[in-house]
N, C-alpha and C positions, 0 to 999 in steps of 0.2 A: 918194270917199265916196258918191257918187250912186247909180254903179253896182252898188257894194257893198248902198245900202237897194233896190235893184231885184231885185237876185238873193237877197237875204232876206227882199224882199216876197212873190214868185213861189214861194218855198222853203216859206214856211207857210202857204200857202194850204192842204194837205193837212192838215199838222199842225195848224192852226186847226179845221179839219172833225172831225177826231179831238177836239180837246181840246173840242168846245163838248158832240158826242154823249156824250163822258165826264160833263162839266161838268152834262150837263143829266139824265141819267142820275143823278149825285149829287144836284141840284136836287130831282128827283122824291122823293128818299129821306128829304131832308133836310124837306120839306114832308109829305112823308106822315107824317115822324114829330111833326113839329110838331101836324099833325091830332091824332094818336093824345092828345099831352101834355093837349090840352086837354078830354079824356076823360076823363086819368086821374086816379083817386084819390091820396091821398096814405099810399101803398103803397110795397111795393120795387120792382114794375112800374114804376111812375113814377120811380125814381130807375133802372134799367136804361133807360128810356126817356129819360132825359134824359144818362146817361153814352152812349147810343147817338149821341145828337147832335151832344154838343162832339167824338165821337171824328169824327163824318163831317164836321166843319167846321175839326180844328185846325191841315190843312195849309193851306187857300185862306181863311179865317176866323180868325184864333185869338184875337181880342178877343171874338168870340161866342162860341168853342169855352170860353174862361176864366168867360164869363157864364154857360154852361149846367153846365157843371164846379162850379161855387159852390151855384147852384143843388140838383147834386145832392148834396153835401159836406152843406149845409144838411138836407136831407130826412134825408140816412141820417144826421145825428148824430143828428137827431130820433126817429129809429127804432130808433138803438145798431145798425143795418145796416155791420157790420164791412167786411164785404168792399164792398159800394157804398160807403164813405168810403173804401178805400186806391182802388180806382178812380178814386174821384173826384179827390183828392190826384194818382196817377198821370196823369190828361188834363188837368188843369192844369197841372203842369208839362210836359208834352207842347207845350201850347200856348205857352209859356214856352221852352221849348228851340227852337221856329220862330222865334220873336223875339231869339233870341240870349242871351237876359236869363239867363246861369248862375244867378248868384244864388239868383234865385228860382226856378228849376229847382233846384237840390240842395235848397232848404229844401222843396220839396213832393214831392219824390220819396226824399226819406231819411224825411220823416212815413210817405209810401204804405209804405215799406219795412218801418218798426217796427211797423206795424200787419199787413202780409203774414206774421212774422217771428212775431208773439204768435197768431196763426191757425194756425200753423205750416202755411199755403198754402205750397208749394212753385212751383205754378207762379208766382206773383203773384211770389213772391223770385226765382225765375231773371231775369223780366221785369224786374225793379225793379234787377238788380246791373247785367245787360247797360247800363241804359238808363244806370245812374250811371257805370257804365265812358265811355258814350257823350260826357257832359260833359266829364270828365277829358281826354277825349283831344283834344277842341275846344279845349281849352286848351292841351293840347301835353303834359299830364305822360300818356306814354305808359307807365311803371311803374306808376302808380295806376291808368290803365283797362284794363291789362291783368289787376291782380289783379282789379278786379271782372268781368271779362270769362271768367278761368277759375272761379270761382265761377259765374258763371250756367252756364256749361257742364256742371260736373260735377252741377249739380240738373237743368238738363234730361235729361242722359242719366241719372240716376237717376228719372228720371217718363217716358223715353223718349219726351220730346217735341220733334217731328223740325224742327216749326217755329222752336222756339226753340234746339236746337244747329244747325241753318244759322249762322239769327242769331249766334252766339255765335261759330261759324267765321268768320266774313266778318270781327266787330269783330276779332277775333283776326288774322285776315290783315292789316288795316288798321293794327295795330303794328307787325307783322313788316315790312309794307311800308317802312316809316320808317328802316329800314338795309338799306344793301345787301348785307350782311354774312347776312342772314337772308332772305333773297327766295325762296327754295326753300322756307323753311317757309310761307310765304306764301302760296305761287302752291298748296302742299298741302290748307290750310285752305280758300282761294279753290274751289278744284275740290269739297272734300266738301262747302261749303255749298250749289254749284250744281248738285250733282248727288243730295240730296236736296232740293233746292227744287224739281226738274225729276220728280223722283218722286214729290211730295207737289201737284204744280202748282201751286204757290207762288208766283203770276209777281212779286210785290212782293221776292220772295227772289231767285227768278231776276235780275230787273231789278238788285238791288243786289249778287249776286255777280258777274254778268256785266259790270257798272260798273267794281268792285273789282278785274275779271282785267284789263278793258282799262288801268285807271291801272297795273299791274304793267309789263304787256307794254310800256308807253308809256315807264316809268323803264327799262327793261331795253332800248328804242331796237328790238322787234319790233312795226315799228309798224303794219304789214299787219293782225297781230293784234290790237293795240289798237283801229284799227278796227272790224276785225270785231265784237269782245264790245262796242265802247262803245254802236255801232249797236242787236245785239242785247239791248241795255239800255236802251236809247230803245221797241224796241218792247215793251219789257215793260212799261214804265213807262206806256206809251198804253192800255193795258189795266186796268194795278194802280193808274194815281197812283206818282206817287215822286220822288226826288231828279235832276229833269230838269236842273237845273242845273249839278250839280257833274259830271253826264256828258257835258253838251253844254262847261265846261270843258274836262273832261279832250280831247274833239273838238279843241277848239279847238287846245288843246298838243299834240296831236298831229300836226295839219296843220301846225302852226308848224316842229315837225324833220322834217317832208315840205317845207320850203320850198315851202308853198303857202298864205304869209300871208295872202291875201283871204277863205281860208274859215277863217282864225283867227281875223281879226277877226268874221267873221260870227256864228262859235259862241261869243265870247264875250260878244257882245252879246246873243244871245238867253239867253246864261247870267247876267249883270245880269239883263235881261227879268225871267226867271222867278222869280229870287231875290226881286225887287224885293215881285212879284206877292203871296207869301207872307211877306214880311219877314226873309227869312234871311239876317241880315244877315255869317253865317259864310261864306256861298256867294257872296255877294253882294261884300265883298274878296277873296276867291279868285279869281272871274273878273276884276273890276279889276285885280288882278296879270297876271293870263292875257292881258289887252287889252292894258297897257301890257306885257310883254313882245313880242305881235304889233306894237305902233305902235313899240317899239324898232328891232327888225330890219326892217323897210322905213323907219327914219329920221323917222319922224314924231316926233320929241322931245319935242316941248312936248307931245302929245297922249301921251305914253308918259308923261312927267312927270305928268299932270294926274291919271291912270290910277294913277298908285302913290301919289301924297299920296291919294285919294279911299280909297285899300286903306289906306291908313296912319289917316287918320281912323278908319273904321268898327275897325281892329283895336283900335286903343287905346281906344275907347270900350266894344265887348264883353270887351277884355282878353282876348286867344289873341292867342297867343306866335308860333304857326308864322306866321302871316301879317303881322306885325310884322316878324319877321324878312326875310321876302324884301320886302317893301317896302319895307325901306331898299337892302335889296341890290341890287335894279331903279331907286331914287333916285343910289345911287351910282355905278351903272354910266353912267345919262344924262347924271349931273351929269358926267363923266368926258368922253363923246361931245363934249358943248356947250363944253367946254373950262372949264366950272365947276371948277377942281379943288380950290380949299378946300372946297366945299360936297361935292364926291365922296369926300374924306376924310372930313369930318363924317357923311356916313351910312355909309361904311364902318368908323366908329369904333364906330356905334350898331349895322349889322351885327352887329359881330366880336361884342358885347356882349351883345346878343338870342342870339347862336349860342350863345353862352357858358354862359347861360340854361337856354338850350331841350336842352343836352343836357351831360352832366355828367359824371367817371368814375362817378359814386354812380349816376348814373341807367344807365350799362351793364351795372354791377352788379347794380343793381335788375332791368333786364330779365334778366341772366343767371341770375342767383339765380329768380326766378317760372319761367321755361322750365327750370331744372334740377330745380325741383320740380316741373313740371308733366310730364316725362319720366318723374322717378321714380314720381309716381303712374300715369302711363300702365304704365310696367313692371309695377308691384304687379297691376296690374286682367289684364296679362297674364298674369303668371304665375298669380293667383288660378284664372283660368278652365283653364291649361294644366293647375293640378292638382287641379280640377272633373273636366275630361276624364279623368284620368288615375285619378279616383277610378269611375270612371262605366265605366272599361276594366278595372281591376283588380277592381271589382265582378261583370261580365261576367267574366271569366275564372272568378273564382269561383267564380260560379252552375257555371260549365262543367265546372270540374274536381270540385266536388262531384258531378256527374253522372255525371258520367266515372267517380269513387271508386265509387257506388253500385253502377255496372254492372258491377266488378269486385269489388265485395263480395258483389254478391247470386250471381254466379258461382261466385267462393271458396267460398261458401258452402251450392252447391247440392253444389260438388266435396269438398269438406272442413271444415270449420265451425274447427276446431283449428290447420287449417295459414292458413289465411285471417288467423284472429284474430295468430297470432303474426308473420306476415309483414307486417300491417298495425300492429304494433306496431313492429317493427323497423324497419319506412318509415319512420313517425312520427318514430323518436328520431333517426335518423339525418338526415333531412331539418333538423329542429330544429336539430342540429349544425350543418351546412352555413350554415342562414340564421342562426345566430349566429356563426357566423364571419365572412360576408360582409358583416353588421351588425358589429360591430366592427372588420372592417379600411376600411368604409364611414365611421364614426365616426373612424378615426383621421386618414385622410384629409382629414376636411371641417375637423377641427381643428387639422392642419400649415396650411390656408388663410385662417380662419374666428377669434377671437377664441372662446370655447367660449360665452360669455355669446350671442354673438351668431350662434352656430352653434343653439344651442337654438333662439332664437326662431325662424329660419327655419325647424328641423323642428316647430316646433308650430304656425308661422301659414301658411309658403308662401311668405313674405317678410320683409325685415325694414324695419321705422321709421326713416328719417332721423334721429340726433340729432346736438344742437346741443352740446357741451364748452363751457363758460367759460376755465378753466385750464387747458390743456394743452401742455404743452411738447418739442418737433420737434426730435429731431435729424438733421443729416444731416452721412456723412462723405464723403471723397474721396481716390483714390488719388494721388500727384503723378504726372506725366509717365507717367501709365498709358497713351494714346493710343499713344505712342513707342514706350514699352518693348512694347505689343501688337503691334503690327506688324513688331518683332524678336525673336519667341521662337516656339515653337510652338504651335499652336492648344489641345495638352494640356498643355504645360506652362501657359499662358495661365489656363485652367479650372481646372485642378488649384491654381495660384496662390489666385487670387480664393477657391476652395471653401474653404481652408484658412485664409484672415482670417474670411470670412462664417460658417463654421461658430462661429470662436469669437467670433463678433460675437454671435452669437443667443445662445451661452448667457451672455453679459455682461448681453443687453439682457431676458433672463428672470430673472437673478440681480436684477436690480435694477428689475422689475417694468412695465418697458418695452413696450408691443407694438411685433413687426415689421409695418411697413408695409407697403414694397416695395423691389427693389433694382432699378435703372437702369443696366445695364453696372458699372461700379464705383464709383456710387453706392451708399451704403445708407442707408436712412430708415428710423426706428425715432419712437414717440412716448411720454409717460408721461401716465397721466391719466385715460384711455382703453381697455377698456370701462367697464371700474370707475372711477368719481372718488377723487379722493386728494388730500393738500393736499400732498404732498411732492416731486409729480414734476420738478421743476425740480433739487433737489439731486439725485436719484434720476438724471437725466439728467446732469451732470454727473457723478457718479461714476462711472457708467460711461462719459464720457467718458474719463477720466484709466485707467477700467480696460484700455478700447481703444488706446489713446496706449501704455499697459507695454508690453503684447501686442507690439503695431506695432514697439516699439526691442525687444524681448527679441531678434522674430524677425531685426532687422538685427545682434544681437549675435553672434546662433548659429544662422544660415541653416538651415532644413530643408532635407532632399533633394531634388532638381526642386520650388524654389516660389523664386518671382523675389520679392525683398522689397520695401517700397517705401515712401514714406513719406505720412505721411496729414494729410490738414484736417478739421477738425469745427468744425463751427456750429451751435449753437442759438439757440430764442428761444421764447419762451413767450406764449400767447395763446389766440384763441377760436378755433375750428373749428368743421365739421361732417364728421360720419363717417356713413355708411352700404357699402351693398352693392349695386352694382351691376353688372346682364349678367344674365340667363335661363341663360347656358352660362359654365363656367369662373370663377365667381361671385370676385370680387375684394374685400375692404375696403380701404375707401382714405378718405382724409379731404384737405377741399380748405378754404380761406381764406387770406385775408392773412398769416396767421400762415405756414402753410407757405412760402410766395413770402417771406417774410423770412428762417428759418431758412437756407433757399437759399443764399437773399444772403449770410447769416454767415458761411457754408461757402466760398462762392468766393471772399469778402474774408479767408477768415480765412490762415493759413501753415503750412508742414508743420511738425507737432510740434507744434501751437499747438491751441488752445480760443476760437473765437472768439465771443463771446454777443454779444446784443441789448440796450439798455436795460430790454426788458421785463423779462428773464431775471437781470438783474446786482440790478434791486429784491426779487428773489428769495431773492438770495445773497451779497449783499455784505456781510452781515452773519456767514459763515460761510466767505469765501473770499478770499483777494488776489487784487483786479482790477487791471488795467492801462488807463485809459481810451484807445482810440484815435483821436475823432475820429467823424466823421458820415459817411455815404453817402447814396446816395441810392438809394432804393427806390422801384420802379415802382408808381404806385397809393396809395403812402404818403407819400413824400416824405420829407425826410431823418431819420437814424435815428444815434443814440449807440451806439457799439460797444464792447466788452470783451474785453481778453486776462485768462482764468481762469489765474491763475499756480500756485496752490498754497492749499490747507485752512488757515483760520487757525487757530493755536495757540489 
């Protein structure tokens, strides 16, 4: 340890010179303004002057910075100064969020919010959603600060302000980081917020994206890289102020899988240090964790020990999840070393538990669901603009071909006035012809793809609206032993087969008001419910199940010519969805939920010649069918599920 405080003494001597010219540089500002305060009137100047303060004191200060924040909350009620009270409200909780205290961070920064929100300030709301996203995600519920994290984005890029979509990219990376499942989207966000923070010289942007790429690069074990951007993030931070800490961790962890634990331990003590400095008390178990992992692996146990109870206190007393959790997980691993191994159960009991916690199927969900909505609006914004351009081209042409017409009219008609007018009549009708045919065989097309309800809206908007169904019920069927039989027949007999069920599938599932979905090799999926709502689509679905079932035994009765017969499963189940449109090219409807993934399931449990439903589905129609009950599965994401054989129409 000696030599370890030698070469950290020697180490800051630089970075202490930096940090006092910084320090003292903020000093001067902080004192000049204080001069100014005792000038001013009790004006909005004086409340701008005094929100100047608490913001220049609430990293290294924030019991002052909350003193001066009241302060100005006091002046602007007094004033009815709307915007100086949501600032005010906003740098108090600011001050609040370096102390850890959530609490009291969401109750002043959801005030700031509904006061930005009745202003209808857009910037103040992007800032206010980012900053609530920021708590959420302290606590570990990365679904909640995600949605407020694409809210602040999509108001920044509608005020096109570059400051605050960085911002909004970095927190957004900082979800994505949290599975490795999604670290490309990540390291994508990572790079646009650093590379408009480096265009805007942003260096408190820079310093926190360049942070954000090195912790990526660090979980992904490129660690050359992590270096580099964590460094390049220190020296941003010597310039802007910033979160020195959780990058001089992330240092730490990084030289730890360099097996070069002396300067693990080094970086995480100066990452305490700084946390300490400012009372963050979120950074401040984070590097505790960071140390007592470095004291793990060179065997220092008790000192590795002493290092995750100290993480374990602070977590449980601000309440965040994520550092809770590895602090038992570092408890149990030691306790494990030391030959402790009841007590190495007992924290890995409280692990398994925290983990349990801290991520959920509902929270994968949650993250999939905000990223799928956040795709499809990215699509809408593209397409919107593709057919902006395309109206902006078509316009242009226009302009052109009217000119074009002119200089062949006024020709005609220097040559002939009679022959001109008739031949530009004849252009006319004939052309007219052509684009109404090409217009109807256009329209027929998009409605063999397209739902007609929801082929409209896309030729009048440019795209269409996600919607949500309540009731809507899925059928899907299957051929038996069609893999088999595929790879013993010809490739046209094969096609010619399948054409010949499919065909009279679709007009089954429009006689009875069905839309086709999609089909999957010899899958077919059909839904009722959908565009149009209807309270009857689950009988409606069934009937034309049994109408497909006739079909299916007619054709084994009295084989057609070249088509191989075969015999089929269906399953339904009835629930909630979402259907939309999506792709820029080859435009698809299609609809996704739990509900599908169970129909599925009916389908592959159900048996050839057989109907197999859902419990949803059987509440539907039990009162109009003989069921068969057969017993539970188990469904992925659901968990177990009562099934039905639909035997026949009750009398």
């Amino acid at each position: 340890m000696f030599l370890i405080k030698l070469k950290y003494s020697s180490f800051c001597v630089v970075v202490i010179f930096l940090m006092v010219n910084l320090l003292s540089a903020q000093n001067a500002t902080v004192d000049s303004l204080k001069i100014e305060l005792t000038k001013a009137a009790n004006d909005t100047n004086k409340v701008e002057t005094l929100l100047d303060l608490s913001s220049a004191l609430f990293r290294t200060e924030p019991d002052s910075a909350i003193i001066y924040a009241d302060q100005a909350i006091e002046l602007a009620t007094a004033l009815d100064y709307q915007k100086g009270l949501g600032y005010g409200l906003k740098n108090k909780g600011l001050a609040y969020y370096i102390k850890s205290d959530f609490t009291e961070v969401l109750n002043y920064w959801r005030q700031s919010l509904a006061i930005f929100e009745g202003m209808e300030f857009k910037l103040g709301i992007s800032n206010l959603l980012n900053n609530l996203g920021a708590v959420y995600f302290s606590k570990g519920d990365d679904p909640k600060a995600l949605e407020y994290y694409f809210g602040s984005l999509r108001i920044a890029e509608e005020i096109n302000d570059p400051i605050r979509i960085a911002t909004a990219y970095v927190n957004i990376g900082a979800v994505y980081v949290n599975n490795d499942q999604t670290y490309d989207e990540a390291l994508d966000a990572y790079r646009k917020a650093l590379e408009i923070s480096e265009k805007e010289d942003y260096q408190s942007g820079i310093g926190t994206a360049a942070m954000n790429l090195g912790e990526l690069y660090y979980k992904k074990d490129q660690l050359d890289l992590a270096v580099k951007y964590l460094e390049k993030s220190l020296e941003s931070f010597d310039i802007s102020g910033g979160d020195v800490a959780r990058a001089q961790y992330y240092l730490g962890s990084t030289y730890l899988k360099k097996n070069d634990s002396e300067k693990a331990v080094e970086y995480q003590i100066k990452a305490i240090d700084n946390a300490q400095k400012i009372d963050s008390k979120v950074e401040e178990a984070r590097a505790y964790i960071g140390l007592g992992d470095a004291y793990s692996t060179i065997r220092k146990n008790n000192s590795a020990y002493d290092s995750y109870f100290k993480a374990l206190d602070i977590a449980k007393e601000i309440g965040v999840n994520t550092e809770k959790r590895d602090a038992y997980e570092g408890l149990s691993l030691v306790s494990a070393k030391i030959g402790n191994f009841e007590k190495a159960f007992e924290y890995q009991k409280l692990y398994s538990e925290a983990k349990d916690n801290f991520r959920t199927e509902e929270y994968d969900e949650k993250i999939g669901n905000l990223r799928f909505q956040f795709d499809v609006e990215t699509k809408e914004k593209e397409i919107a603009i593709l057919n902006k351009d395309n109206a902006i081209k078509e316009a242009e042409i226009e302009k052109a071909t009217i000119f074009q017409k002119f200089l062949y009219a006024f020709a005609g008609f220097l040559l002939i006035i009679i022959g001109g007018v008739s031949y530009q009549y004849w252009y006319v009708k004939k052309s007219n012809k052509l684009i109404n045919i090409e217009r109807n065989r256009s329209e027929s097309i998009l409605l063999n793809i397209l739902p007609k309800e929801t082929a409209d809206e896309l030729k009048d908007n440019g795209f269409v609206v996600a919607r949500k169904f309540e009731t809507t019920t899925v059928l899907f069927t299957d051929f038996k032993n069609f893999s088999f039989v595929s790879e013993n027949i010809s490739a046209e007999e094969l096609v010619e087969s399948v054409d010949y069920y499919f065909r009279a599938f679709d007009q089954i599932t429009d006689k009875y008001n069905l839309e086709k979905i999609k089909t999957i090799g010899d899958a077919y999926m059909c839904a009722g419910g959908l565009p149009n709502v209807n309270t009857t689509n689950a009988e409606d679905a069934l009937k034309a199940g049994f109408e497909i079932l006739e079909f299916v035994n007619e054709a084994k009765r009295n084989p057609p010519k070249n088509v191989n017969v075969f015999d089929i499963r269906i399953g339904i189940n009835t629930g909630r969805v979402v259907a939309g449109v999506v792709g820029t090219k080859k435009f698809q409807y299609d609809i996704w939920g739990s509900t599908v993934n169970i129909a599925a399931r009916m389908e592959s449990n159900s048996e050839p010649g057989k109907i197999n439903i859902s419990e949803n589905t059987y509440q539907y129609v039990k009162d109009k069918y003989e069921c068969t009950y057969r017993g539970e599965i188990e469904v992925k994401n659901v968990g177990m599920m009562k099934m039905y054989f639909v035997e026949s129409p009750l009398v």
